[in-house]
C-alpha positions as CSV (number, residue, x, y, z in Angstrom):
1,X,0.0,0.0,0.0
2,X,1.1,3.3,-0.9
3,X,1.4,6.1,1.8
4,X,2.4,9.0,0.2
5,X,0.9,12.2,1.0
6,X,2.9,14.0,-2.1
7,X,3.1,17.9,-1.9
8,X,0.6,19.5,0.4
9,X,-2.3,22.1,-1.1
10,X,-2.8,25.0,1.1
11,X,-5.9,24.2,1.7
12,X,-8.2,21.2,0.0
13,X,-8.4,19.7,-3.6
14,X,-10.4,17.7,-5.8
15,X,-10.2,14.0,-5.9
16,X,-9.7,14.3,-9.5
17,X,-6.1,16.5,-8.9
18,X,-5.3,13.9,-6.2
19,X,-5.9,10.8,-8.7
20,X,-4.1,12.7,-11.2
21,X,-1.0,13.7,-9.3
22,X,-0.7,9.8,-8.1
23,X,-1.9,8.1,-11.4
24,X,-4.0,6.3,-9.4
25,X,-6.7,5.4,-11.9
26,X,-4.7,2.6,-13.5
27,X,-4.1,1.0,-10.2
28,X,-6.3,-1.8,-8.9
29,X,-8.7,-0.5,-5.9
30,X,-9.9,-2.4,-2.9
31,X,-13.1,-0.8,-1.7
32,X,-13.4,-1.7,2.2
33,X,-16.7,-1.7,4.2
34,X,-18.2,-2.5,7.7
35,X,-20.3,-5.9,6.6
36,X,-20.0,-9.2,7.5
37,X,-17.6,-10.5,5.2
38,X,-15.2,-7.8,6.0
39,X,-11.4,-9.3,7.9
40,X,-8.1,-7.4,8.6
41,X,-6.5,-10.4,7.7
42,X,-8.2,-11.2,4.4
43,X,-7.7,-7.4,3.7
44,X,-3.8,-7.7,4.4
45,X,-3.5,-10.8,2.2
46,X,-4.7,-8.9,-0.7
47,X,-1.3,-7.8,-2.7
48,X,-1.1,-5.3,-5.2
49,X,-4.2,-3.1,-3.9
50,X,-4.8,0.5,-3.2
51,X,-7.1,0.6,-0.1
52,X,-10.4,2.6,0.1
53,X,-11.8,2.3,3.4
54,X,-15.0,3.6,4.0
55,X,-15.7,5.6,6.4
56,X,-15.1,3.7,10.3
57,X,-12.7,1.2,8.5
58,X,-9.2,3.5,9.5
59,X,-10.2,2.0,12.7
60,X,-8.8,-1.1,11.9
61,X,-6.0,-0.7,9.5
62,X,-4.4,1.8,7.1
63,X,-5.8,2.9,3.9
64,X,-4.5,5.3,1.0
65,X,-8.0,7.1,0.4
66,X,-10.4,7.2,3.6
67,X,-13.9,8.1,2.4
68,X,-17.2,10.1,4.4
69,X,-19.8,12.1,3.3
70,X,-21.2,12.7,7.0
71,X,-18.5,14.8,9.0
72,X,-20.1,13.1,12.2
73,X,-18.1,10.4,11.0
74,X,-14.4,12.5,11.3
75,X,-15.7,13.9,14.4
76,X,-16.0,10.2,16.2
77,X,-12.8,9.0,15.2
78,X,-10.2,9.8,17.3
79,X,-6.0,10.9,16.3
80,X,-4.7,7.6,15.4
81,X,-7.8,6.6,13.6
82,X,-7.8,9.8,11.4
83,X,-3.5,9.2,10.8
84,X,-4.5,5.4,8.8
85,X,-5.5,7.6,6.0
86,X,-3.2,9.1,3.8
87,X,-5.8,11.0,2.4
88,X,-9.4,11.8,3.7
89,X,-12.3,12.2,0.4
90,X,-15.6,14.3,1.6
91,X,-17.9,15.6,-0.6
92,X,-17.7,19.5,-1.6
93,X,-20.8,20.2,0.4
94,X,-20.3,17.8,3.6
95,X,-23.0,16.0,5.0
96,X,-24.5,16.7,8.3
97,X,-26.9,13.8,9.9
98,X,-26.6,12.2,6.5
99,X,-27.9,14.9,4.7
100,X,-25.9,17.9,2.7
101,X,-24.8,20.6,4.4
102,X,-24.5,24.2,3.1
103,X,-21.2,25.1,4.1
104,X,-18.5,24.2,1.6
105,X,-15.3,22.0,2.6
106,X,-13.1,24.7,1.9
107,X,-15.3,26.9,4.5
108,X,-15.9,24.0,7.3
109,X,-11.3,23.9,6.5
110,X,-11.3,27.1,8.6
111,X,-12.8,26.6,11.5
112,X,-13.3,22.9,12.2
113,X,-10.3,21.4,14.3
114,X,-10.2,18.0,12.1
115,X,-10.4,19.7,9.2
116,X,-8.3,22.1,9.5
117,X,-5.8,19.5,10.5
118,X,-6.1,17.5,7.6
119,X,-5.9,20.2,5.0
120,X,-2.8,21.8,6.7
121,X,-1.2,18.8,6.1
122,X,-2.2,18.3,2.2
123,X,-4.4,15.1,3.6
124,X,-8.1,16.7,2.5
125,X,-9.9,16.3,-1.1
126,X,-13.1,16.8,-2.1
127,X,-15.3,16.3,-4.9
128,X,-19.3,17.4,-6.1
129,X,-22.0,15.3,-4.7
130,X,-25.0,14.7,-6.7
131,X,-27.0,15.2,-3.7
132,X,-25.9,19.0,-3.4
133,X,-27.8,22.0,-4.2
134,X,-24.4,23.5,-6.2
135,X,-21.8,22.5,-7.5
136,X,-17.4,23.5,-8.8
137,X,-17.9,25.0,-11.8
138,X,-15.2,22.3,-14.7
139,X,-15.6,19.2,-12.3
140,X,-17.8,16.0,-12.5
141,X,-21.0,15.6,-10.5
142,X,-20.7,12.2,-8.7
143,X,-24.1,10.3,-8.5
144,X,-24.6,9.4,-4.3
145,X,-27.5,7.6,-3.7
146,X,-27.9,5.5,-0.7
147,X,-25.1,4.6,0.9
148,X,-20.9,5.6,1.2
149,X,-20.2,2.3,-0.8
150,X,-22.0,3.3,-3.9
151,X,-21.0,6.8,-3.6
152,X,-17.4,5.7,-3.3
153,X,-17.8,3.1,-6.6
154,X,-18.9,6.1,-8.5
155,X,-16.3,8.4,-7.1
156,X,-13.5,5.5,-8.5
157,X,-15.1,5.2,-11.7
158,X,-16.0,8.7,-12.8
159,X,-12.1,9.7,-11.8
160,X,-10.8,6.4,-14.5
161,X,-10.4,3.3,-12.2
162,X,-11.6,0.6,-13.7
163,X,-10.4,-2.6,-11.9
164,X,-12.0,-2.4,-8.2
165,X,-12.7,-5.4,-5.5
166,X,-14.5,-5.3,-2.3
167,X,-14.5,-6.9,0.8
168,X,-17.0,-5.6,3.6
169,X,-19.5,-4.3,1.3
170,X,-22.2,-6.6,1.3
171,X,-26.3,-6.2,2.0
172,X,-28.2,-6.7,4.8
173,X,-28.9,-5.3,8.1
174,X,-25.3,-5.8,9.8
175,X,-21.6,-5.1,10.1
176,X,-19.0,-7.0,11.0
177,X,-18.3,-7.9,14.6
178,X,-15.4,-5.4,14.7
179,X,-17.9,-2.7,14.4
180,X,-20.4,-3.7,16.7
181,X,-20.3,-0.9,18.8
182,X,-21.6,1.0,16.2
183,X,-25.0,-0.9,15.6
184,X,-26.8,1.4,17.6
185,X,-25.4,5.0,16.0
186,X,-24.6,4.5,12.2
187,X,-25.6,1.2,11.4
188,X,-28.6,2.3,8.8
189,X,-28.6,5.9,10.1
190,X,-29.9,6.9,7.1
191,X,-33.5,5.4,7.2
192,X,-33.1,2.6,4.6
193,X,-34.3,-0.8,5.9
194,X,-31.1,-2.7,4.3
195,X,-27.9,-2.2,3.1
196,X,-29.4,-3.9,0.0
197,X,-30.4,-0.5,-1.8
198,X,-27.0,0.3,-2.6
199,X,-26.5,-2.6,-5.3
200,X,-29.1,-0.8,-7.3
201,X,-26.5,2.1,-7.6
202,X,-23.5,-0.1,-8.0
203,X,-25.0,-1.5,-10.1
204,X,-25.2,2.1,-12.4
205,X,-22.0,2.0,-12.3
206,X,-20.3,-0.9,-13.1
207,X,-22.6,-0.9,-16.6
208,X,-22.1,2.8,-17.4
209,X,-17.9,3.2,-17.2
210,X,-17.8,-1.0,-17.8
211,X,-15.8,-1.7,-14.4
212,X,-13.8,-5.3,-14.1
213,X,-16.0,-5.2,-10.4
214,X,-16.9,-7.4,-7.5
215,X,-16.7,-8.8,-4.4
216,X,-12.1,-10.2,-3.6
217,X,-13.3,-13.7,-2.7
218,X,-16.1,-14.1,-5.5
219,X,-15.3,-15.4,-9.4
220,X,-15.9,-12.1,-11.6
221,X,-16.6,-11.6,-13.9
222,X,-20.0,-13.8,-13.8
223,X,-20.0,-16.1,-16.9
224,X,-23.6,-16.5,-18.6
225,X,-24.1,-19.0,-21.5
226,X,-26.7,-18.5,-23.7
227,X,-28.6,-20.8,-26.0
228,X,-29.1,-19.5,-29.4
229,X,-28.9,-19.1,-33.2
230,X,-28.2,-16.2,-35.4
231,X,-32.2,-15.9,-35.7
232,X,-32.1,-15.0,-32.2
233,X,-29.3,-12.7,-31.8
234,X,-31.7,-10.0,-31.1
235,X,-33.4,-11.6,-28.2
236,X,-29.9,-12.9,-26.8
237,X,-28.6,-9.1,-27.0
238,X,-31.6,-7.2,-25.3
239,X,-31.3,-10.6,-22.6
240,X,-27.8,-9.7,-22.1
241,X,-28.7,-5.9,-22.1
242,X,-31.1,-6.5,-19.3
243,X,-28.6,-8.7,-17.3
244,X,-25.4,-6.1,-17.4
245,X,-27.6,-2.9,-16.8
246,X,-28.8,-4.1,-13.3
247,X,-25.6,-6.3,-12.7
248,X,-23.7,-4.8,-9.5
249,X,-20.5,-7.4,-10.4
250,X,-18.9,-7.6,-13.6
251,X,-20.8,-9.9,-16.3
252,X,-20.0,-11.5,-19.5
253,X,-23.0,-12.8,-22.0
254,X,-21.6,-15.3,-23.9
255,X,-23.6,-16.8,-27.3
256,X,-22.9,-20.7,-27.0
257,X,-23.2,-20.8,-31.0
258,X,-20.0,-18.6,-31.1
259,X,-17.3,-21.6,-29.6
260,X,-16.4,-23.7,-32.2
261,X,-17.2,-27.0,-30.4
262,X,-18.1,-29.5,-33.0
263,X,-21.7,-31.7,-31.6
264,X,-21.4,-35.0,-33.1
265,X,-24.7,-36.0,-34.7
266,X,-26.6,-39.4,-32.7
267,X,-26.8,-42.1,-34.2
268,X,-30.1,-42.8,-33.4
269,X,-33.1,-40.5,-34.5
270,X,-35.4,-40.4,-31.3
271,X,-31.5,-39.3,-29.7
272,X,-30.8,-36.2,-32.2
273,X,-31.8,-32.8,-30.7
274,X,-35.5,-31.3,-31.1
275,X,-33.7,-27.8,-32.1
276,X,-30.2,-26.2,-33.4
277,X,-29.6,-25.3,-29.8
278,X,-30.9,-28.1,-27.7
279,X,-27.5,-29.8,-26.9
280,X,-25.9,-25.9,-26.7
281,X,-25.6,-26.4,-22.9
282,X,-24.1,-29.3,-23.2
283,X,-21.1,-27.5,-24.5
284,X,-20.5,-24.6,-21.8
285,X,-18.3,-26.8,-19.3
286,X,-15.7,-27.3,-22.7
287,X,-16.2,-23.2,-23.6
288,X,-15.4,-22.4,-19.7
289,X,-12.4,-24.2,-19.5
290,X,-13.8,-27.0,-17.1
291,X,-13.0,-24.5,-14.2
292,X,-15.3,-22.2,-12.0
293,X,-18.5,-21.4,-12.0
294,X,-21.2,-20.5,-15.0
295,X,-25.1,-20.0,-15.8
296,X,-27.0,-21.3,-18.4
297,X,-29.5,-19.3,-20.2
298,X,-32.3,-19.7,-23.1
299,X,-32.3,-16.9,-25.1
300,X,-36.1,-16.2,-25.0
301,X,-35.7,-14.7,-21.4
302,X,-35.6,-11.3,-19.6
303,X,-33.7,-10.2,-16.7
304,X,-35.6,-7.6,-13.6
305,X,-33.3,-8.3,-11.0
306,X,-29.2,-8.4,-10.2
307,X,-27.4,-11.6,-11.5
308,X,-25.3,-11.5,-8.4
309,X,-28.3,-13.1,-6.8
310,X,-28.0,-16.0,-8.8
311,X,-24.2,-16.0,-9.3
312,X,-23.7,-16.3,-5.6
313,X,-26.4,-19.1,-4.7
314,X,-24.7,-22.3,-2.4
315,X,-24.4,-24.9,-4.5
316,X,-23.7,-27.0,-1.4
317,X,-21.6,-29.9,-3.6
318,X,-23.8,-30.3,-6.3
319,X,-22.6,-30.5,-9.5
320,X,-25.8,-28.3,-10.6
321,X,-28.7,-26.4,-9.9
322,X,-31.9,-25.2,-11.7
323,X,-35.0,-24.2,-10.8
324,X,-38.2,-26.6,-9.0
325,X,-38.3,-29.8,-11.2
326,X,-41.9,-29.0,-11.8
327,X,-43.6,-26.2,-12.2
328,X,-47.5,-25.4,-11.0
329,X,-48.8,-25.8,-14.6
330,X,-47.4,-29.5,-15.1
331,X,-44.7,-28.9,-17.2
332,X,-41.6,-31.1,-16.9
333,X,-38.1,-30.0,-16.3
334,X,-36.3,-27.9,-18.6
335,X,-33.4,-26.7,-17.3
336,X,-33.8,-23.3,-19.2
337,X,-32.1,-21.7,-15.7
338,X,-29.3,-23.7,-14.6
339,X,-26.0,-22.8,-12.6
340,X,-23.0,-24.7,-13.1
341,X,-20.0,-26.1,-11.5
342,X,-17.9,-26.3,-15.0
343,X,-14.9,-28.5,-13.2
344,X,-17.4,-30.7,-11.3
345,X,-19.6,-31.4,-14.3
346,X,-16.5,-32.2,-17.0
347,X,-19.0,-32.8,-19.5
348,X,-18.0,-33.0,-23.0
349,X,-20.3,-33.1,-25.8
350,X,-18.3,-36.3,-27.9
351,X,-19.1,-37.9,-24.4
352,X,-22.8,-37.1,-23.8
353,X,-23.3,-38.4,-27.5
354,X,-21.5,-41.4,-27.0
355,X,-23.4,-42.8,-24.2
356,X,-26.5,-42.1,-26.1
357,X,-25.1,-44.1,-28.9
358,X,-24.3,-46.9,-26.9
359,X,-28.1,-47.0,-24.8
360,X,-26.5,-45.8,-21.2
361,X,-28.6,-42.4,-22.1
362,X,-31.7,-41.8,-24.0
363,X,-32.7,-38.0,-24.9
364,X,-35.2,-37.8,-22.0
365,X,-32.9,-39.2,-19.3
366,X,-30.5,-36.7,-21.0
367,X,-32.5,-33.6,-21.4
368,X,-35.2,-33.9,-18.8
369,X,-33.9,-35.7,-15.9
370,X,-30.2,-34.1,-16.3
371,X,-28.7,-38.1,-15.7
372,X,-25.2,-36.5,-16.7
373,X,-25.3,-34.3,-13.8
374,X,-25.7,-36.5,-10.6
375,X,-26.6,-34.7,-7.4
376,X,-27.8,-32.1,-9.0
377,X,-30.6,-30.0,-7.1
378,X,-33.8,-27.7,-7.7
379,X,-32.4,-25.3,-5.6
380,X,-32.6,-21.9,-7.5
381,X,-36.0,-19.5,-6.8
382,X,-38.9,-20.3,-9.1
383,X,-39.0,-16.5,-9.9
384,X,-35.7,-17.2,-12.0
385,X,-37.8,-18.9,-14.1
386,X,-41.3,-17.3,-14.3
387,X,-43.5,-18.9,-17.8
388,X,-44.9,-16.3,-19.3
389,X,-46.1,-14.4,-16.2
390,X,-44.8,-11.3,-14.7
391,X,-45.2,-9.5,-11.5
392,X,-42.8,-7.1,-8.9
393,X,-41.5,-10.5,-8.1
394,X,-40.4,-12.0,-11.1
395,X,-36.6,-12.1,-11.5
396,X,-36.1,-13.5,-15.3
397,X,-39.5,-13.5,-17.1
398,X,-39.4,-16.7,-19.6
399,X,-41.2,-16.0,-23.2
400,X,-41.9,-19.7,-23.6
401,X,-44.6,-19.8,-26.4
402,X,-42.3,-19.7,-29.4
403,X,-45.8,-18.3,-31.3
404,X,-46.1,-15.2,-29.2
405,X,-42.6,-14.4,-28.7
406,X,-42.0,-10.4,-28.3
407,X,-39.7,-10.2,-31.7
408,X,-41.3,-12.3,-33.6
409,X,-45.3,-11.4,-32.6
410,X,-47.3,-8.5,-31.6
411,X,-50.1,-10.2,-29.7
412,X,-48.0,-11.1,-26.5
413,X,-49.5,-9.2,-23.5
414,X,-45.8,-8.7,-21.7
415,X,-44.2,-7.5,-25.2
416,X,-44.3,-3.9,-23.7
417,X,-41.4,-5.3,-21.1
418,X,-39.5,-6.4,-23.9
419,X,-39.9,-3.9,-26.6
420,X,-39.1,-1.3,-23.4
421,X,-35.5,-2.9,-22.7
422,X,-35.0,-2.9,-26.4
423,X,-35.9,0.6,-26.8
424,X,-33.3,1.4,-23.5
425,X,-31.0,-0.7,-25.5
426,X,-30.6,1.4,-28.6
427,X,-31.5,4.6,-26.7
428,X,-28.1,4.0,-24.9
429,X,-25.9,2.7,-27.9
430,X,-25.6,-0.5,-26.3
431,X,-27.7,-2.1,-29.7
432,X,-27.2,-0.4,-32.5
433,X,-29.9,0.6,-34.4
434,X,-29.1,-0.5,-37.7
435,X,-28.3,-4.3,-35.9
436,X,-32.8,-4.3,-35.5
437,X,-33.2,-3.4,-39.1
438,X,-30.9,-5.7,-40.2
439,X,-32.8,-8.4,-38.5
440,X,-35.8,-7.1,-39.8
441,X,-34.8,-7.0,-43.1
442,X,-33.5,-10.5,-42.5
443,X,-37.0,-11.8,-41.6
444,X,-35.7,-12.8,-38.4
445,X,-38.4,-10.6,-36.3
446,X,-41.1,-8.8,-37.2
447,X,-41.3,-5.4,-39.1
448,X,-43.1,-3.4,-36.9
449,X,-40.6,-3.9,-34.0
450,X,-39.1,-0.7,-36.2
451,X,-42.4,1.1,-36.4
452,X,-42.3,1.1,-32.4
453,X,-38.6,2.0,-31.9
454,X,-39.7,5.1,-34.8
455,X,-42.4,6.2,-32.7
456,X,-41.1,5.4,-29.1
457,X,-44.3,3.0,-28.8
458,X,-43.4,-0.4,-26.0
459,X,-46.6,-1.9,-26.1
460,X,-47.3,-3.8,-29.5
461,X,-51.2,-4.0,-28.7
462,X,-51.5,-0.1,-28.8
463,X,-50.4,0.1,-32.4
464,X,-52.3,1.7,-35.3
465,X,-53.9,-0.4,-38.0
466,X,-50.7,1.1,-40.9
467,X,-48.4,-0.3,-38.2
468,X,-49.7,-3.6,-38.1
469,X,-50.2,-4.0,-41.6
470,X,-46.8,-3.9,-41.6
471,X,-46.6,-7.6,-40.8
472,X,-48.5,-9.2,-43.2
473,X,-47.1,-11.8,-44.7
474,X,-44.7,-11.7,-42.3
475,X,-43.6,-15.9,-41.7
476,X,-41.0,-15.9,-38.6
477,X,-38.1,-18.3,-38.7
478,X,-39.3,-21.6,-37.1
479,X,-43.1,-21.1,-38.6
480,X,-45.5,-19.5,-40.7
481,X,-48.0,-17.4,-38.3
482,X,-51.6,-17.0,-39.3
483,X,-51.7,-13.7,-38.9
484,X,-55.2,-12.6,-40.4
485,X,-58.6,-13.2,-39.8
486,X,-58.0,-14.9,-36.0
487,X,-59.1,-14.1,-32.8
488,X,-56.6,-14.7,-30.3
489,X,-57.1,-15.8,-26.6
490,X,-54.2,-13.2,-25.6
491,X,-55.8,-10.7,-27.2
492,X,-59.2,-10.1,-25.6
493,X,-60.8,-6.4,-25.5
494,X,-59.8,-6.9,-21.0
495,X,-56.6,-7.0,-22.3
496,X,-56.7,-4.4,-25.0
497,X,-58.2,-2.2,-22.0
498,X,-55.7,-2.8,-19.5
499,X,-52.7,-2.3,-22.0
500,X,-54.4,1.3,-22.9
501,X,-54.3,2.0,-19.1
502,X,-51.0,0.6,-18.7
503,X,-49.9,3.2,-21.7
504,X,-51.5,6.2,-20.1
505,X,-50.1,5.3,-16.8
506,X,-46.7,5.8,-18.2
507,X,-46.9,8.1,-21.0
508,X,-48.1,11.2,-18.2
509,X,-45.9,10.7,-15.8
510,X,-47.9,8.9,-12.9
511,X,-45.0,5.9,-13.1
512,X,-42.2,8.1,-12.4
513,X,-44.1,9.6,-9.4
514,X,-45.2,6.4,-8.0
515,X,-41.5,4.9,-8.0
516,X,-40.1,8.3,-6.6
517,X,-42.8,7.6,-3.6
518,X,-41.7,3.9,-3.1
519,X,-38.4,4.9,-3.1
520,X,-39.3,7.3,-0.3
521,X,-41.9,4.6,1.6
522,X,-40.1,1.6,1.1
523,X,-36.7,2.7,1.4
């Protein structure tokens, strides 16, 4: 660890002239907090770090950057504590009973003993909170949200570091035994129920400046293998889209048709695969390396909810997990949702085939009872794998009827979900626009996906009669659709009606309001 104060200001400076003067944005960053998982000894076993300790953390060891945006926080530590940071990081409006204050940093440097310390000795930076009324003219803005861990995440990122670990910043409602005197002053001083809340932010982050992020002990980035086919590249780019935008560790979507794995062909017809991409998962143990961990993912799916969730779930020795074996409505296992243990598995595909050649496997033991996975459990949350239903609970919503899929058909009552994340998508750059029309012009989805990214319209059921006249004729990939003449049991005039509500609901602003007031009620 580095503990160089370098030349001291005269008074305070920005973070950004501090990371500047110590190129500190190509070195690797380990972001400490209070939580559970948080250990001196882990911490000092960590070579080839710069240390962020936030805020109580100089209690326990030395740190180049100390961060707070409450100066209660300075004002409990005492000499020694304050002397483990090289340097201490507040905002430019400090906080005051964890909300801003509106005396600058520079002001507070005059008069306030700790202060006034640090910046006499070049050991005070600030930079502008988003949270402030104003802010220095020709610096960024960093977003703070919930808590000093996501504030600090943004801080690193929006001054260049791009390779940051933690240890101590977890969810929750608790710290870490060392700081359990505190449980009764700062622990959630801020009114939030959980420490959970800050992920959401982290999250931000880590998609908008594409951070190599997570927890020191954890595998990052998380690996997620995706069945599909060049006639679904759309579908697998808005799933991986709506993975990394709410992902608060690293993530990497990878298309299983894109490792050139050959799959030998079964001998025996009842054996071969039903489609180009059933034996896909088959292949991911080979593509990972046979080592760590990895997901499995169909490519007809939609992400609501952090991957971490799902990345960090006990596998308590199994080789494999996936979701209940059966679901309510009958259906047997699929294993659409799986998490892996690539080593423990060691399948390979010339293998699998094999044994179904020679009878120890047929393709039901194979794809529906998972018989090359022994041990393996129905362990992951059923709302990783909700069917065609949707609700505040639903973690990865599963567009299982390949007829009504949101690409390829207008008359799926959750197409708004979809069509929304694609529109987010290209809004942002992440999918290029001209990558739709392509598949559009490719017949691979339907033509008035265009007409609704045109005319910033997500739900498919509100469109006018010239935009759905755009699909006629229109024969997706895997069938020809009847699309005239038919009434449709998705379609009904309740469910015309409720997506008309749904549209007016958002398109005047009464969504935006009612999130702002459960951020407020349920924070």
């Amino acid at each position: 660890m580095s503990s160089e104060r370098g030349p001291a200001p005269a008074r305070t400076e920005s973070f950004a002239e501090w990371m500047s003067r110590h190129g500190a944005a190509r070195d690797r960053w380990l972001l400490l907090g209070k939580g559970p998982s948080f250990s001196v000894e882990r911490c000092n076993a960590a070579d080839g770090y710069r240390r962020f300790g936030l805020n109580h953390i100089v209690r326990q060891l030395r740190v180049d950057v100390a961060h707070a945006t409450d100066l209660d926080v300075l004002e409990s530590l005492d000499p020694a504590a304050l002397d483990n940071a090289a340097v201490w990081v507040m905002p430019w409006h400090p906080h005051v009973r964890n909300r801003p204050g509106d005396a600058t940093l520079d002001s507070l440097a005059g008069e306030h003993p700790v202060l006034r310390r640090l910046a006499g000795e070049g050991r005070l930076c600030w930079y502008n909170s988003s949270r402030a009324a104003d802010a220095v003219p020709g610096q960024p803005i960093v977003p703070v949200r919930f808590f000093s861990a996501d504030a600090a995440v943004h801080l690193l990122a929006v001054h260049g570091a791009r390779h940051i670990r933690t240890l101590g910043v977890d969810g929750g409602t608790s710290y870490s035994p060392s700081f359990g005197d505190l449980d009764g002053t700062t622990l959630l001083a801020n009114g939030r129920s959980s420490f959970d809340r800050q992920f959401e932010a982290i999250a931000e982050a880590v998609f908008r400046h594409d951070l190599d992020f997570g927890p020191l002990d954890d595998e990052v980035p998380v690996r997620v293998y995706v069945a599909t086919e060049p006639a679904q590249m759309l579908a697998t780019r808005v799933l991986e889209y709506s993975i990394r935008r709410r992902a608060s560790i690293t993530s990497r979507v990878y298309p299983i048709c894109d490792f050139d794995i050959p799959v030998p062909e079964p001998q025996r017809l009842e054996n071969r695969p039903r489609t180009p991409f059933s034996f896909q998962r088959f292949l991911i143990p080979e593509a990972a390396g046979l080592r760590g961990r990895a997901i499995y993912l169909d490519s007809d799916m939609q992400v609501f909810t952090d991957i971490r969730k799902l990345w960090r779930q006990p596998m308590h020795g199994a080789p494999l997990l996936s979701v209940a074996a059966l679901g309510s409505d009958g259906r047997r296992p699929q294993f659409s949702v799986m998490l892996l243990d690539c080593e423990g598995l060691g399948w390979r595909i010339g293998n699998i085939v094999r044994r179904l050649d020679d009878g120890e496997l047929d393709y039901a033991q194979l794809m529906y009872e998972m018989k090359v996975a022994p041990g393996w459990r129905a362990d992951i949350d059923p709302a990783w794998n909700c069917l065609e239903r949707y609700d505040s609970g639903t973690a990865l919503l599963h567009y299982t009827d390949m007829e009504m899929q949101p690409w390829i058909s207008r008359r799926n009552p959750l197409a708004y979900l979809w069509v929304a994340e694609l529109r987010s998508a290209v809004a942002c750059g992440y999918i290029e626009r001209t990558y739709v029309d392509d598949h559009v012009a490719r017949g691979w989805v339907r033509p008035s996906l265009a007409w609704q990214l045109d005319h910033d319209v997500d739900d498919p059921l509100l469109l006018p009669r010239a935009a759905r006249a755009l699909d006629d004729g229109y024969v997706p990939p895997f069938m020809s659709l009847q699309t005239r003449g038919l009434g449709s049991p998705w379609v009904s005039a309740p469910v015309r009606a409720r997506a008309l509500a749904r549209h007016v609901y958002r398109s005047v602003g009464l969504a935006d309001a009612v999130r702002r007031l459960k951020n407020v009620v349920f924070k």
